[in-house]
N, C-alpha and C positions, 0 to 999 in steps of 0.2 A: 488489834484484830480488825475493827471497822476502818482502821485507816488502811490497812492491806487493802478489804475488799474494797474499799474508793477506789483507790491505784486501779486494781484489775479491771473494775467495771470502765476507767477513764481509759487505757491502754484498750480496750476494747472499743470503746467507742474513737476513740481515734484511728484503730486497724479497720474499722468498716467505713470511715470518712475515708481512709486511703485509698481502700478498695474501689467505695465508689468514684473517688475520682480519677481513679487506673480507668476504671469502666468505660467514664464519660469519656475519657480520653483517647482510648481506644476505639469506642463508638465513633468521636469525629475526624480521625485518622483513616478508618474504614470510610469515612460517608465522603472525605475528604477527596480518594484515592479514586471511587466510585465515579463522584463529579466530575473529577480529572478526566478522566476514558470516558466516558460519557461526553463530553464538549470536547477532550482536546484529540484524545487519542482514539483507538480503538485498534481490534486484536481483528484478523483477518488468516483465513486460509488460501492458499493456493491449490486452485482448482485446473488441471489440466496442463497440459506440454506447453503451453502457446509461448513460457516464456523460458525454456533450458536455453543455455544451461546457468542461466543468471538466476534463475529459481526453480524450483522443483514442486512438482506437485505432492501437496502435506505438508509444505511450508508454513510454519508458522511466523506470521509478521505483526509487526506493531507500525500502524497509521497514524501519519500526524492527520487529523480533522480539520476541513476545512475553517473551524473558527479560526487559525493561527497559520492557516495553507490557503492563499488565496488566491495567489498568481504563478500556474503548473508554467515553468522554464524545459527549455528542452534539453532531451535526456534522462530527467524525471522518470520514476516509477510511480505512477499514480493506479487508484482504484476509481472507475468509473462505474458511473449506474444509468445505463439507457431504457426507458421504459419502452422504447420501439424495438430490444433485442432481448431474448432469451427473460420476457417480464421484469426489465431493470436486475436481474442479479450481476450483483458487481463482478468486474473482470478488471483484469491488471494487466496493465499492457505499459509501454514506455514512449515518453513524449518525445514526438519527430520535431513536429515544428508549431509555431504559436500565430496566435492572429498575423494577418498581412506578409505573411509568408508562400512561398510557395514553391510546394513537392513535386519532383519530377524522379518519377524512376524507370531505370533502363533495366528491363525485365532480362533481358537477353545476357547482358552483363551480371545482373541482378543486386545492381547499384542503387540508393539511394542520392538523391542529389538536391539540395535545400536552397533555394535564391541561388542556383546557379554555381553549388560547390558539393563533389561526394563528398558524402559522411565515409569517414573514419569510424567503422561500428566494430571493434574487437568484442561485443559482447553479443553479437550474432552467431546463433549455432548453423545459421545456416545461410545462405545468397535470399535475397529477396528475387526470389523466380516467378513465386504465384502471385499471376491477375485473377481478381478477385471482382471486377468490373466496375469501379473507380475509371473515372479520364482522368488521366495528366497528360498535362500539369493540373497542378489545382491550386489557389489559391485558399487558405486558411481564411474564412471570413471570421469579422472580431468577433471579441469573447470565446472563440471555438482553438481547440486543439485537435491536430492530426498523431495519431497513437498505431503504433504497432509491434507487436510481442520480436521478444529475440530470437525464438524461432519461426522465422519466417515463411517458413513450409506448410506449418501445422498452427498458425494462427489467424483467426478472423478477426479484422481488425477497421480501423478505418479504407481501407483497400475495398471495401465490402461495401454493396449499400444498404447492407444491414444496420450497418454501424454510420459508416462516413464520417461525416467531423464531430467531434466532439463537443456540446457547450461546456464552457468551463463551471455550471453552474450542475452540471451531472458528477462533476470529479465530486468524489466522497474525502480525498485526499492524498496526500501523497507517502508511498512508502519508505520509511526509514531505517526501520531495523530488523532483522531475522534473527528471532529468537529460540525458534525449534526447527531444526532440518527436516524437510520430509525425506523420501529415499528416491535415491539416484535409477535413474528408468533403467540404465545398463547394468549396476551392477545392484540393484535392491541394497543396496546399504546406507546409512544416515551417513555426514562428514559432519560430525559436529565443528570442526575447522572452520563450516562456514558462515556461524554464526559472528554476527556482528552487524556493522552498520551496511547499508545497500547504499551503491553508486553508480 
C-alpha cells in the first residue's frame, strides 16, 4: 500500500516537473517570437490609395526591420518615417531610384525615366501626370532614396517638397509579405488570392 502511494506521489511530481518545463518552454518561444518582430520584423497597415492597385488600403503586411534591411534597391516596397511630413507617421511608397541617380519625368507623357532610361512600371494604376513641385531632374544625393506610390494620381510622395528625398536612415524597412487583404476601393471585397509575398 505505501509503495503504491510512493508511485503516485513520484508520478505526480514528475507530471508537475513536465508541466513546468512545457511552461518554461513556452514562455521562451513566446519571448522568443516577441524579440524577433520587435528587431527584425514588424506588422504594419496600409493606410490610404497612394499605392492601388499593388496594395489596398486595410492591408495587412509583415516588414522586414531595418536591423536585416539596410540598403532599399529600386523597386522595393519600403515604409518610411519623415518627421517633416504628416509628424513622421509612416507611409509606403515604392523605391524609384538610389543615391547618385537621377529622376526625370515627362509629365505630359507621364513617364518616368531613371539615368536616362523609362521605367517599365506595370505595377502603376495610373500615368505619372501629377507635379507636385519637385524640379527635374534631380539627382538622388547619397544615403537618400527617391519613392513614389503606384498610384500616381493620388500620391504624395517625393514629387512633393513635403516629402522629397528620402534618408535612408528614415526607411523603417522594407515590405515583404501581405498577410491579410484589405478591401478593393471598386468592389469592397477582400481577394484573399492576394496574399502572399510582395514584388
Amino acid at each position: 500500500m505505501e509503495m503504491n502511494e510512493d508511485k503516485q506521489e513520484t508520478v505526480k511530481a514528475e507530471d508537475k516537473v513536465q508541466t513546468l518545463a512545457y511552461l518554461r518552454d513556452l514562455i521562451g518561444l513566446v519571448a522568443g517570437v516577441m524579440l524577433l518582430f520587435a528587431l527584425v520584423f514588424r506588422v504594419v497597415v496600409v493606410s490610404g490609395p497612394s499605392m492601388n492597385n499593388t496594395l489596398y488600403h486595410g492591408d495587412l503586411l509583415v516588414v522586414l526591420g531595418n536591423v536585416l534591411y539596410s540598403k532599399p534597391e529600386q523597386h522595393d516596397i519600403v515604409v518610411v518615417s519623415k518627421k517633416s511630413f504628416d509628424d513622421g507617421k509612416p507611409i509606403i511608397k515604392r523605391v524609384i531610384a538610389t543615391e547618385g541617380q537621377t529622376v526625370d519625368i515627362d509629365f505630359q507623357r507621364g513617364v518616368v525615366i531613371v539615368d536616362g532610361q523609362e521605367l517599365t512600371e506595370e505595377y502603376c494604376l495610373t500615368p505619372t501626370n501629377l507635379q507636385e513641385g519637385v524640379e527635374f531632374p534631380l539627382t538622388v544625393d547619397d544615403g537618400c532614396i527617391f519613392v513614389m506610390g503606384d498610384n500616381r494620381n493620388e500620391s504624395k510622395d517625393s514629387r512633393s517638397p513635403d516629402i522629397g528625398l528620402v534618408d535612408c536612415r528614415e526607411v523603417i524597412g522594407r515590405a515583404v509579405l501581405l498577410i491579410f487583404p484589405g478591401a478593393a476601393r471598386d468592389t469592397g471585397r477582400r481577394d484573399f488570392s492576394r496574399i502572399g509575398v510582395l514584388s
